[in-house]
C-alpha positions in Angstrom: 0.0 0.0 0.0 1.0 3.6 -0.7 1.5 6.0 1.1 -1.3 8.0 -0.5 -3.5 5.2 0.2 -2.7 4.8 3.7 -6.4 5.8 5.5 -6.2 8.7 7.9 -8.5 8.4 11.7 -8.9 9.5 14.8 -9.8 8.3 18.0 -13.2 9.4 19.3 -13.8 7.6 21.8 -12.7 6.4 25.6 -9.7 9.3 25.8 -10.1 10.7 29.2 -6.1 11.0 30.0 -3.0 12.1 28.5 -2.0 8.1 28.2 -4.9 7.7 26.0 -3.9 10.5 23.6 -0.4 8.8 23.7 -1.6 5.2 23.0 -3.7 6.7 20.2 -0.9 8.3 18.5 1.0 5.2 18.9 -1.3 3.3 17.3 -1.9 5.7 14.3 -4.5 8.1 15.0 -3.6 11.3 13.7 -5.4 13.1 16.1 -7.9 12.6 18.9 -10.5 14.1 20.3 -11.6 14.9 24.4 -15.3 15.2 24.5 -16.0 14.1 27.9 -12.9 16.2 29.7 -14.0 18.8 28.1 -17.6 18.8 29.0 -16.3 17.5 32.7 -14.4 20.7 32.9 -17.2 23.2 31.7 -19.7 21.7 34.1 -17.7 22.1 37.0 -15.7 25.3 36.4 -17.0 26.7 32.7 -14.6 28.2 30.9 -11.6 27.9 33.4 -12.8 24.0 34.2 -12.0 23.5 30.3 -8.6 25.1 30.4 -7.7 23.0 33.4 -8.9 20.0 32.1 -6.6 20.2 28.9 -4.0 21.5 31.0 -4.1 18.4 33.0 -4.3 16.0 29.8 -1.3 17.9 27.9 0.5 17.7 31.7 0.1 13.9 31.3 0.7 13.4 27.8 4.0 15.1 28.5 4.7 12.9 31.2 3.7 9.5 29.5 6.0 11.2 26.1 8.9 11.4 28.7 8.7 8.1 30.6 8.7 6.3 26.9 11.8 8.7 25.9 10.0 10.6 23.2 10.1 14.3 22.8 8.2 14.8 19.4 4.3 13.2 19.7 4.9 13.2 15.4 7.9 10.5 16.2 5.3 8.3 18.5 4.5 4.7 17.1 4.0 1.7 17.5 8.0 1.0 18.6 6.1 3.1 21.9 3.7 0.1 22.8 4.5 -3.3 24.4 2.8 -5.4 23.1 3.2 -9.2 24.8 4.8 -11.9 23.2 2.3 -14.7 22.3 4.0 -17.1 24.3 1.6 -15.1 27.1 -1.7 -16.2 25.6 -3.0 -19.0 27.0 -5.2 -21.0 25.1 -8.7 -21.2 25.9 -9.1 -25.2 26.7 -6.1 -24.9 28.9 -8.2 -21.5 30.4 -11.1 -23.6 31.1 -9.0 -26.3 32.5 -7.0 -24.3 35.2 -7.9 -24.5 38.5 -7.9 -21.6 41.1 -5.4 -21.6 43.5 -6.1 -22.0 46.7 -4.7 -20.3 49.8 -4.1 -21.7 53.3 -2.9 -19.7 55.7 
Protein backbone atom coordinates (compact mmCIF):
# COMPACT_ATOMS: atom_id res chain seq x y z
CA UNK A 1 0.00 0.00 0.00
CA UNK A 2 1.02 3.55 -0.66
CA UNK A 3 1.50 6.03 1.12
CA UNK A 4 -1.31 7.97 -0.54
CA UNK A 5 -3.49 5.24 0.20
CA UNK A 6 -2.66 4.83 3.71
CA UNK A 7 -6.41 5.79 5.51
CA UNK A 8 -6.17 8.65 7.94
CA UNK A 9 -8.50 8.41 11.72
CA UNK A 10 -8.87 9.54 14.83
CA UNK A 11 -9.85 8.34 18.03
CA UNK A 12 -13.21 9.42 19.26
CA UNK A 13 -13.83 7.62 21.76
CA UNK A 14 -12.68 6.37 25.63
CA UNK A 15 -9.75 9.32 25.85
CA UNK A 16 -10.05 10.71 29.22
CA UNK A 17 -6.11 11.00 30.01
CA UNK A 18 -2.98 12.06 28.55
CA UNK A 19 -1.96 8.08 28.24
CA UNK A 20 -4.95 7.73 26.05
CA UNK A 21 -3.95 10.52 23.61
CA UNK A 22 -0.42 8.78 23.74
CA UNK A 23 -1.63 5.16 23.00
CA UNK A 24 -3.71 6.74 20.18
CA UNK A 25 -0.95 8.32 18.49
CA UNK A 26 0.96 5.25 18.92
CA UNK A 27 -1.29 3.33 17.30
CA UNK A 28 -1.85 5.69 14.34
CA UNK A 29 -4.53 8.15 14.99
CA UNK A 30 -3.61 11.31 13.74
CA UNK A 31 -5.40 13.08 16.07
CA UNK A 32 -7.86 12.63 18.93
CA UNK A 33 -10.51 14.09 20.32
CA UNK A 34 -11.60 14.90 24.39
CA UNK A 35 -15.33 15.22 24.46
CA UNK A 36 -15.99 14.09 27.90
CA UNK A 37 -12.87 16.19 29.68
CA UNK A 38 -14.01 18.80 28.15
CA UNK A 39 -17.58 18.80 28.98
CA UNK A 40 -16.27 17.48 32.68
CA UNK A 41 -14.40 20.74 32.91
CA UNK A 42 -17.23 23.15 31.71
CA UNK A 43 -19.69 21.69 34.12
CA UNK A 44 -17.74 22.12 36.96
CA UNK A 45 -15.72 25.29 36.42
CA UNK A 46 -17.01 26.68 32.69
CA UNK A 47 -14.56 28.24 30.89
CA UNK A 48 -11.62 27.95 33.44
CA UNK A 49 -12.83 24.02 34.23
CA UNK A 50 -12.02 23.55 30.27
CA UNK A 51 -8.56 25.10 30.38
CA UNK A 52 -7.71 22.98 33.39
CA UNK A 53 -8.86 19.97 32.10
CA UNK A 54 -6.64 20.25 28.89
CA UNK A 55 -3.99 21.48 30.98
CA UNK A 56 -4.10 18.43 32.99
CA UNK A 57 -4.34 16.00 29.76
CA UNK A 58 -1.32 17.91 27.89
CA UNK A 59 0.51 17.68 31.70
CA UNK A 60 0.09 13.86 31.32
CA UNK A 61 0.72 13.42 27.78
CA UNK A 62 4.03 15.09 28.45
CA UNK A 63 4.70 12.92 31.21
CA UNK A 64 3.72 9.55 29.48
CA UNK A 65 5.99 11.16 26.12
CA UNK A 66 8.88 11.40 28.68
CA UNK A 67 8.70 8.06 30.60
CA UNK A 68 8.72 6.30 26.93
CA UNK A 69 11.80 8.72 25.92
CA UNK A 70 9.97 10.63 23.18
CA UNK A 71 10.13 14.26 22.77
CA UNK A 72 8.19 14.85 19.35
CA UNK A 73 4.28 13.21 19.73
CA UNK A 74 4.88 13.21 15.43
CA UNK A 75 7.88 10.48 16.16
CA UNK A 76 5.34 8.27 18.53
CA UNK A 77 4.47 4.74 17.15
CA UNK A 78 3.98 1.70 17.52
CA UNK A 79 8.00 0.97 18.61
CA UNK A 80 6.11 3.08 21.95
CA UNK A 81 3.71 0.14 22.77
CA UNK A 82 4.46 -3.26 24.40
CA UNK A 83 2.80 -5.38 23.09
CA UNK A 84 3.22 -9.18 24.79
CA UNK A 85 4.76 -11.94 23.20
CA UNK A 86 2.28 -14.72 22.31
CA UNK A 87 3.95 -17.10 24.33
CA UNK A 88 1.56 -15.08 27.12
CA UNK A 89 -1.70 -16.20 25.64
CA UNK A 90 -3.05 -19.00 27.03
CA UNK A 91 -5.21 -21.03 25.14
CA UNK A 92 -8.69 -21.17 25.94
CA UNK A 93 -9.12 -25.20 26.68
CA UNK A 94 -6.05 -24.92 28.86
CA UNK A 95 -8.19 -21.46 30.38
CA UNK A 96 -11.08 -23.63 31.12
CA UNK A 97 -9.02 -26.33 32.54
CA UNK A 98 -7.03 -24.32 35.25
CA UNK A 99 -7.88 -24.54 38.45
CA UNK A 100 -7.95 -21.57 41.15
CA UNK A 101 -5.40 -21.61 43.49
CA UNK A 102 -6.10 -22.02 46.73
CA UNK A 103 -4.70 -20.28 49.84
CA UNK A 104 -4.05 -21.68 53.28
CA UNK A 105 -2.94 -19.70 55.74
Amino acid sequence: MRWEEVPTFYFDSGIRTGMDVMKAMAMGAKGTFIGRAFVYGLGAAGEAGVTRALEIIRSELDTTMALCGETDIRKVGRHNLLMPPPSFAIPEPARAAAKPRSSKR
